[in-house]
N, C-alpha and C positions, 0 to 999 in steps of 0.2 A: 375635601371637607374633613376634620378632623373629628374622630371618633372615639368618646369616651368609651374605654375598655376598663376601668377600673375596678371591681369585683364589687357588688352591689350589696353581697352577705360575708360577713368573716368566717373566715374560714371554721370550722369543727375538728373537734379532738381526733387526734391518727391513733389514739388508743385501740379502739375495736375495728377501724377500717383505713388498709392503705390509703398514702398521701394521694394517688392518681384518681382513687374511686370519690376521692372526697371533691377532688378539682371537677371530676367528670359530673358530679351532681349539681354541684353550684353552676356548672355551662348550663346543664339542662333547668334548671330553676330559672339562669336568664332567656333560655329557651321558651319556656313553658310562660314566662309574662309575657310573650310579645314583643324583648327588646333587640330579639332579631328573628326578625317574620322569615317564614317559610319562603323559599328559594332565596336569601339573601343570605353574601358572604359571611362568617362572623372573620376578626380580628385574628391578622395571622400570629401563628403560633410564639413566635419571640416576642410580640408583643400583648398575646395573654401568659406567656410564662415569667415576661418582667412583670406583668399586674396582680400575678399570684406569687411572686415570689421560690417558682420554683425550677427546675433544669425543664430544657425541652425537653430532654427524655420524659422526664414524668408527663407533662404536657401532651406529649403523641400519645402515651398510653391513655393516659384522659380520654383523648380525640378515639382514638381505637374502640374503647366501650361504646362512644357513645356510635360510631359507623357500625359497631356488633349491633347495633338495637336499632339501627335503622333512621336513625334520629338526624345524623348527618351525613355529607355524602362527600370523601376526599375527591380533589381531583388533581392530578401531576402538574408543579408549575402552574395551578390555577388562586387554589385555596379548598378553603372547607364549605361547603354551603347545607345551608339548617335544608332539611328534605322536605317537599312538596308533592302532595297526590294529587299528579296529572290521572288521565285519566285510565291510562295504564298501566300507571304502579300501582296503582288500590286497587286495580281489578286483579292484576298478577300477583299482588302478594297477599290479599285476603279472600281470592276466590278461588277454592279448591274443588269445585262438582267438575269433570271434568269428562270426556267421551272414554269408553271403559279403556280405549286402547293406549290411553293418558295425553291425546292430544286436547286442546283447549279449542274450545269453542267462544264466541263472541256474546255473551246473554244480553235480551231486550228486555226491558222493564216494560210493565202495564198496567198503572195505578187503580186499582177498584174503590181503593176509599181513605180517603186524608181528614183528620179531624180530630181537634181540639177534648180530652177531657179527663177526669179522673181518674190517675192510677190506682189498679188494683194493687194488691198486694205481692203477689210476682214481680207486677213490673216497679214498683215503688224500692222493694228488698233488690232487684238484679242493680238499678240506678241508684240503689243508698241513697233514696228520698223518703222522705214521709209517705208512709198510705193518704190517699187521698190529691196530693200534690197533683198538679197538670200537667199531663204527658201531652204528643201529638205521637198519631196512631197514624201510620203508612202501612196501609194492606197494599201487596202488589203480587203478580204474576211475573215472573221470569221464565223468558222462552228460549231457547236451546238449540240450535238446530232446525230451527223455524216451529217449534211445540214447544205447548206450554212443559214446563221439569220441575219448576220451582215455585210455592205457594208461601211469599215472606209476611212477616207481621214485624213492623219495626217499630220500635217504642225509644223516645227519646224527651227527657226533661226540656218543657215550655220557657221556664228561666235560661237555661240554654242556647236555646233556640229559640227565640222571640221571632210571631209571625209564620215559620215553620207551614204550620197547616193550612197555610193562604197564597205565601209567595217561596220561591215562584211558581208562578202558575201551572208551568208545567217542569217537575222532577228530574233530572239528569239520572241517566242510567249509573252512574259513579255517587254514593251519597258520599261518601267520606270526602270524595274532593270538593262536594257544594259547602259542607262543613267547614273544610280547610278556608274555604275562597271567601266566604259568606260570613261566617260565623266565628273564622279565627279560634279554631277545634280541630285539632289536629289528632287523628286514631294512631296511636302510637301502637297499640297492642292487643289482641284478642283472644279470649280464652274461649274454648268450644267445649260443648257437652252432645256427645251424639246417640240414639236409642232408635230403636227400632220401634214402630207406627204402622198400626191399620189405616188406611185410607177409608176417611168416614167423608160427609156427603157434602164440605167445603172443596177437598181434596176429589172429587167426582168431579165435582160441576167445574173448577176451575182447574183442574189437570187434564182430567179427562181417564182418571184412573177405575179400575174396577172396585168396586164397593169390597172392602177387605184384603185390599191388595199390601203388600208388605212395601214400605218407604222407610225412610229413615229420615228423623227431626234432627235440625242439629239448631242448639240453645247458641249465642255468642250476646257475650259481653263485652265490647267494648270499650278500650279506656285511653284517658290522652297521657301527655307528657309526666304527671303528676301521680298516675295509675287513678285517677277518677275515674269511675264505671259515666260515659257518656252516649252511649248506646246500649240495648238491648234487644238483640234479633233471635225469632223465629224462624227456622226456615223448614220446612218439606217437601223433601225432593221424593221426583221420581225417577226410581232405578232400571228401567229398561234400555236404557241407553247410557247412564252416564254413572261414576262412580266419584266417592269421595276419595280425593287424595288427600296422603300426609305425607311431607318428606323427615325422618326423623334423623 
């Protein structure tokens, strides 16, 4: 079957930004409509560099950015395939709490409470919504090594995610890949904010920590193809066992 490749937006000035960054945007723009879903081939490269009118050199470099951000995924003699979160790559590439000696552990989710309703002001300003707008609230526990470690609050816009705090029924330990699969929201990227936290009497009852015990919060935003902010997480870990990693 033949497949329209023809560039859906004209191109933009190379005044301020090389020719490859400008091709690499416009892929991810047709990325980011849906007009080639997550794990599906896109169009090989001679035939989007005759669509744009440029050498394959600049075309690979295109392609290069966008496999630097994770967005595509080369493979030899295959082609290029837009990236999908199985249930492994969003947990290995957005899950840094890890056992101190930097091995990875498996976390189990354990929903306390799902439900429909008003964002405050935090969550409205992290999601770039209106105050007041409809959020769905996912409180859960994350357990570790068979204990609870992790106390999440996840907030994410109800226009969105329609339905969210109803179906399905019951939550996949992976959300970014129910998004991808469901929802056609793909988490391209996240920024963290991390602070050190007493353990007050949510953080007791549902970790099992000592009243005043030292943890660390870490904020995360969220965002897809577009850099829309489409999540908003909470998290509160505890540190007796496991540490945040970064690799810089």
């Amino acid at each position: 079957m033949n497949q329209d490749i023809s560039p859906s937006v004209e191109m933009k000035s190379a005044v301020f930004q090389p020719l490859y960054l400008q091709i690499s945007q416009l892929l991810l723009e047709r990325i980011a409509s849906g007009e080639w879903p997550a794990g599906t081939y896109i169009p090989s490269e001679a035939s989007l560099a005759e669509a744009y009118n440029v050498s394959i050199g600049t075309l690979r470099k295109a392609l290069n950015e966008l496999v630097s951000n994770n967005v595509v995924i080369r493979y030899q003699g295959k082609g290029t395939v837009v990236a999908a979160h199985d249930s492994d790559s969003a947990l290995f590439r957005f899950f840094n709490i890890l056992r101190e000696n930097g091995e990875r552990s498996l976390p189990l989710s354990r929903v306390l409470a799902r439900h429909l309703r008003a964002a405050s002001q935090e969550e409205a300003a992290a999601l770039d919504i209106a105050p007041g707008s409809k959020v769905i609230h996912i409180w859960r526990v994350r357990d570790l090594d068979g204990a609870p470690a992790i106390l999440e609050h996840v907030y994410v816009d109800a226009a969105l995610f329609p339905g969210l705090d109803r179906d399905p029924e019951i939550l996949p330990n992976t959300l970014y890949q129910l998004y991808q699969q469901k929802f056609a929201c793909t988490v391209a990227n996240a920024h963290e904010q991390i602070k050190a936290v007493n353990a007050g009497p949510d953080e007791v009852l549902h970790l099992e920590a000592e009243e005043g015990e030292a943890l660390l919060r870490v904020y995360r935003i969220a965002r897809d193809f577009q850099d829309k902010p489409v999540e908003y997480r909470v998290s509160t870990v505890l540190t007796r066992h496991h540490a945040y990693f970064n690799q810089l």
